[in-house]
Each structure stands twice: as structure tokens, then as C-alpha cells.
N, C-alpha and C positions, 0 to 999 in steps of 0.2 A: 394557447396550444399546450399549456401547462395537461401530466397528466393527474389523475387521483393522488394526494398526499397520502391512502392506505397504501399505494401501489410502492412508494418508496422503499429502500430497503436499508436496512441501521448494520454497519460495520463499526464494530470496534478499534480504535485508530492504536495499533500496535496491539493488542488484549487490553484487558479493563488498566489501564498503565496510571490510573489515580489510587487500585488497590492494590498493585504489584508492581515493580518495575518492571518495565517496558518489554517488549517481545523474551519474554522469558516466558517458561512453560507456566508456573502460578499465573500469570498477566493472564494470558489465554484460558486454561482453566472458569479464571473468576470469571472472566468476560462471559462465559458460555453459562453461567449461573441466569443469566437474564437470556431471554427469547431474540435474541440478536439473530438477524441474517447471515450477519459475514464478520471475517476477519481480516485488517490489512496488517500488513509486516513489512519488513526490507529487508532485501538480499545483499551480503556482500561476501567476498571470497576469502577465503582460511589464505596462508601461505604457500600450505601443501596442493592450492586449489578444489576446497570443497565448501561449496552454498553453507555459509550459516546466516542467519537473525541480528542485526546491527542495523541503529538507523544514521548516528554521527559518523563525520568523515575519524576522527582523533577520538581515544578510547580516556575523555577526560573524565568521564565518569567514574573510571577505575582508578584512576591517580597517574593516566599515564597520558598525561596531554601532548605529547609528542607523537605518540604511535600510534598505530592506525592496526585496524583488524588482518591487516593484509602482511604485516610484520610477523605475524606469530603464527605456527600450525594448529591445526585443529584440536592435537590433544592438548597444547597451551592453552587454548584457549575453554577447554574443558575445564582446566585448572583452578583459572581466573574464578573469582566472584563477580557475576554482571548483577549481583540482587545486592549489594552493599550499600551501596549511591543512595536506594531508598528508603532506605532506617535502620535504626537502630534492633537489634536481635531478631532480625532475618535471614530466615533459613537461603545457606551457603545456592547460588546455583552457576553453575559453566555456560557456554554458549550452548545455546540450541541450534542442529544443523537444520537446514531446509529438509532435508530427507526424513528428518524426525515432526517436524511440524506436518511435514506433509503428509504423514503416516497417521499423524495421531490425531488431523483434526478434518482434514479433508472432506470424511463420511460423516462428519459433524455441521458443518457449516459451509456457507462459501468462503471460496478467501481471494483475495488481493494479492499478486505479489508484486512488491514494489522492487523493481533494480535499481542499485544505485551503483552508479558510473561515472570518476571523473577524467575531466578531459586526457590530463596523464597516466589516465593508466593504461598501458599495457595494452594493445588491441587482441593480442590473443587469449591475454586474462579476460575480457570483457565476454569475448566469445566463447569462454569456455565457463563463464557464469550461466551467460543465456542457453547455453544447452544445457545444462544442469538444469536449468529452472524449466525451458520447455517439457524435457523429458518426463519429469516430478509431475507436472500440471498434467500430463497425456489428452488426451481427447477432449475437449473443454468446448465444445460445440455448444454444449448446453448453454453457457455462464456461466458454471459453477465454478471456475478460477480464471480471473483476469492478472493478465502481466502488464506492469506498469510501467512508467520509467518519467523523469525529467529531462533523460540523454536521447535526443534523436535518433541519435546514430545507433543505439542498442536495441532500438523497436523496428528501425534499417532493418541490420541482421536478424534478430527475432521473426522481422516479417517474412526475410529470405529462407527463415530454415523451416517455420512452418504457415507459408502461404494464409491458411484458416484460422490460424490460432488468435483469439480475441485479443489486441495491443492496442491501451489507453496511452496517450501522450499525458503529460503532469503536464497544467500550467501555472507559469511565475503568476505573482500577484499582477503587476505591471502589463500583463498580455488582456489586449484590446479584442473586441468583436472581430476587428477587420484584421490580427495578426492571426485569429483563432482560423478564420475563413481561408485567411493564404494557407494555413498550413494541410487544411486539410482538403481542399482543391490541391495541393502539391503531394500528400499521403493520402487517398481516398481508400487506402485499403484501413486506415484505425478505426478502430470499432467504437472511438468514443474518443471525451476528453475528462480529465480531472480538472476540474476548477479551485481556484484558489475562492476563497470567502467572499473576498473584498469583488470580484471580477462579474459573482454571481447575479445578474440581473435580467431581466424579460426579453431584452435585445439578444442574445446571448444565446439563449433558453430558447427562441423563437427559431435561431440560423441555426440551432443543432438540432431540433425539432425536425425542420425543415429538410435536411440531410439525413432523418432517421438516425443519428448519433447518439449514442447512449451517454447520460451526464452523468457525471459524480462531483461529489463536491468537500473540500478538505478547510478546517477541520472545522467544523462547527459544534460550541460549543458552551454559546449563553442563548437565552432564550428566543432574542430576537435573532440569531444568526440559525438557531434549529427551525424557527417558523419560517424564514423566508425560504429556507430550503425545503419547506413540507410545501408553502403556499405556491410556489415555482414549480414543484410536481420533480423533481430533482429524479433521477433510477435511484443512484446509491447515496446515502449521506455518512461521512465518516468523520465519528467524532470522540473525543476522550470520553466521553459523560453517554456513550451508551445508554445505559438505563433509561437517562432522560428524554433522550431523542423516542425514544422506546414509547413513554408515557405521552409525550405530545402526539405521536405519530395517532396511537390508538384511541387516547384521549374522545 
């Protein structure tokens, strides 16, 4: 039931994050230097509550292993160096907001946008991410930007504020055919799922088939994990090594 491996589509997992650090504007940049379809990112909240680009819960890449993005406001976090982590005499950059990605790449590509959401936080922080990120996305009937999420309950709300709007469930490595199937007999309104690597198999690929569910699959990114996701006929594959995926697909 597999579809065409051209039909698949190559997202860059954060922008090209092996020649930039990660959801930073360079990242994104480099990655659109190659014919990629899309881009995925994560969402998380400033202090002041405004969407920026982070995918770790602790900001230990900057040296500050305790604190988390949700500590600091927005111009703090302008401050900061998020490009440091990745080498030596690299150009200075701050956080990028959602508002700025979405401005600046949107008419470029598709994109991904992952939320991320932990159990303690805050339920009206949560809710006032996912209106931030629905609003940003607008009309998205097309595809052209899917909302993500690993937290149930934020694709919940997501789905209560806009009924239409396309919302992928993440799944853990550990989820089963048959945990994939309750969930989405229990949510028939997700427009799809994110597969973990390891999960990605025919059984799988057949019951989402089957449901007309759109598949994506995270993160693929040596050769046999790009081929099984082209040979399985996968919608989206999202992987560090863009390019690669790129050359196999059209190969």
C-alpha cells in the first residue's frame, strides 16, 4: 500500500543543523541551499510569553544547564548566543522568534512546527503557545504547515481552537501498531502520525494507509534508515542529512 518513493517529501530536521547550529536562522538558510521540501523546528515560550525556536527542555548548550528557555524574556534571550555550542569563530546569533521564522521562510518551503510541552508546565502557558503557533500557521488547508506535538493534550486544545487545522501526534520509539490504532480510533480528527525510526515498519505503514493518515517519519539519517523510508513510500521524511535523503529519493 506503500506510495511512490518520488512522492515523498525531505524536511530538514531543525535547518541543515550538521552545518549550523540548530533552528537558528544560518541552520535554516543552509538547509534551503538544497531542493528540500520542508522544514521542521520546535516551539517553545519566552518568559514574557512569545513562540521562539528551542528544541532541549535546559538551555545546556549555552552553559546554563539548569535553566530552561522559559526563564528568560525574549530580549534575554536575543542576548544569548544559541550559535556558540557549535564551534569555534561563529558568527554571534540570539533566539529566533516563531514570528520571525514564519515570516521569513514560510513562502520558501513547508514547515513543521513541533510544540513542545511539559507536563508541568503551566496550562495557560501551553495554551497560549498553541495560539501563537495556530495564528502564525493561518489557513494551512493545503499542507503547507503542519503542528506537531509529543503532548496529547496540546493537539486537544489545538484541535478545539481550530477544528481544520492539520495536527500530527509524535510517536515515542516504544509505541506499537496497536497503541498507534487506539490512539487514533480515540482522536480521528489527527491528520497523521510522526513515527519514531525504529517503529517504522509495513504493519504500521499498512493501518495508517488504511485510515488515509498521513506518515512522517523522524529522524532518518544513514542509508538504510533513508531507504526504508523511501521503500515504505513514507509523506514526509525528516532527517539531519537533508541532502542525502535528497539524492536517494531522486537517485
Amino acid at each position: 500500500m506503500s506510495q511512490p518513493a518520488k512522492d515523498t517529501l525531505i524536511y530538514a530536521h531543525r535547518g541543515a543543523n550538521r552545518e549550523a547550529a540548530e533552528n537558528t536562522r544560518t541552520a535554516f538558510e543552509r538547509a534551503l541551499a538544497y531542493p528540500i521540501d520542508g522544514m521542521e523546528t520546535d516551539v517553545q515560550l519566552s518568559r514574557d510569553g512569545v513562540a521562539v525556536l528551542w528544541h532541549d527542555w535546559y538551555l545546556g548548550k549555552l552553559g546554563l544547564s539548569a535553566k530552561r528557555i522559559d526563564d528568560f524574556t525574549l530580549d534575554e534571550l536575543r542576548k544569548m548566543d544559541f550559535a556558540a555550542h557549535f564551534g569555534k569563530d561563529i558568527k554571534p546569533e540570539g533566539v529566533m522568534s516563531l514570528p520571525e521564522f514564519v515570516s521569513a521562510f514560510r513562502q520558501r518551503c513547508r514547515l513543521l512546527l513541533e510544540i513542545k510541552s511539559r507536563d508541568d508546565e503551566h496550562a495557560a502557558r501551553q495554551e497560549v503557545k498553541i495560539i501563537q503557533t495556530l495564528a502564525l500557521a493561518g489557513d494551512a488547508r493545503n499542507g503547507e504547515v503542519l503542528v506537531s506535538s509529543f503532548h496529547l493534550g496540546s493537539l486537544l486544545l489545538a484541535h478545539q481552537r481550530a477544528p481544520d487545522f492539520p495536527l500530527v501526534y509524535n510517536c515515542e520509539a516504544d509505541q506499537t501498531v496497536a497503541d498507534a490504532e487506539q490512539l487514533l480510533s480515540a482522536h480521528p480528527f489527527l491528520h497523521g502520525l510522526c513515527l519514531h525510526k525504529k517503529t517504522l515498519e509495513p504493519a504500521m505503514v499498512d493501518m495508517l494507509r488504511l485510515r488515509k493518515k498521513s506518515i512522517a517519519v523522524y529522524t532518518c539519517n544513514s542509508d538504510a534508515e533513508i531507504r526504508r523510508a523511501l521503500d515504505l513510500g513514507v509523506d514526509i521524511l525528516i532527517s539531519d542529512l537533508p541532502q542525502k535523503a535528497l539524492q536517494m529519493r531522486d537517485a
